[in-house]
C-alpha positions in Angstrom: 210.1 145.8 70.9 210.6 146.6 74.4 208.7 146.7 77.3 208.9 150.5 77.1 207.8 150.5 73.5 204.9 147.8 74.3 203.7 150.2 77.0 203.6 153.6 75.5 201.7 151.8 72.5 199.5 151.2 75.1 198.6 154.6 76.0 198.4 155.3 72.9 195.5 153.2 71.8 193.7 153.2 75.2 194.1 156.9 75.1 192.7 156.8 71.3 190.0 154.7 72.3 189.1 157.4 75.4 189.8 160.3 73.3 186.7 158.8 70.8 184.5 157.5 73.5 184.6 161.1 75.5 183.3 163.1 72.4 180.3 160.6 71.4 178.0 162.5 74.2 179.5 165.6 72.9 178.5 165.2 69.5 174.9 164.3 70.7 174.6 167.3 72.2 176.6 169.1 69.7 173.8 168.7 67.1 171.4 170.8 69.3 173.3 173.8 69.1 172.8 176.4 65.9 176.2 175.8 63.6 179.3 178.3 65.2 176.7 179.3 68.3 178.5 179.1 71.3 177.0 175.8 72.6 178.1 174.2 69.5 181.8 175.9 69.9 182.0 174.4 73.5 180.8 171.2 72.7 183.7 170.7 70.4 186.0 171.8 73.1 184.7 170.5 75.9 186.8 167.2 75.9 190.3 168.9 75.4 191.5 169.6 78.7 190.6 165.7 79.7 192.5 164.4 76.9 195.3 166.7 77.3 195.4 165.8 81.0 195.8 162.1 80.2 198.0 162.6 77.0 200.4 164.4 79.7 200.0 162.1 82.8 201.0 159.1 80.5 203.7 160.8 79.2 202.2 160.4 75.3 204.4 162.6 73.2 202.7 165.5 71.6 203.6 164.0 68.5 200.6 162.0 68.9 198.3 164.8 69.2 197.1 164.9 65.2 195.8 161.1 65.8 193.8 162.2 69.0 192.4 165.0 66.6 191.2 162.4 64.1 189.7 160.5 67.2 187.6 163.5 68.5 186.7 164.2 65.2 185.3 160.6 64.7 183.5 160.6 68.3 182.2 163.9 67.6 180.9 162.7 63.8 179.7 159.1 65.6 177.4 161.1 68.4 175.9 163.6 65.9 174.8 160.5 63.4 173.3 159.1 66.8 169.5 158.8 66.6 167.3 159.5 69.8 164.5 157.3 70.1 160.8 158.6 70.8 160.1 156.6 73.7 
């Protein structure tokens, strides 16, 4: 593998791990909002423009793009099983 390899797989998994991380709080919030209202429609697409900015500033191939879907999907599905506390 060479350092070219090493590094895009890099971006790729840091960018995986950001992609998941940046829709948690958005799947919080997501589970306020009335199914298909338009609260609930932005606060699935909310995080794409970040992601896209960083897919394309580290030059990660658009081929990628169905993985970062399964990693918002999983972020989004992680923040709305998140349980707020009563304190």
């Amino acid at each position: 593998m060479t350092s070219m390899n090493t590094q895009v797989l890099f971006y790729i998994i840091v960018l995986l791990i950001i992609t998941y991380l940046i829709n948690i709080p958005f799947g919080i919030v997501r589970k306020r909002y009335k199914k298909f209202s338009i609260g609930w429609f932005l606060c699935i697409h909310a995080p794409i423009p970040i992601v896209a900015f960083i897919r394309i500033s580290t030059h990660v191939s658009f081929k990628f793009i169905p993985i970062l879907i399964a990693a918002a999907i999983a972020g989004q599905m992680t923040g709305s099983r998140v349980k707020r506390s009563n304190t």
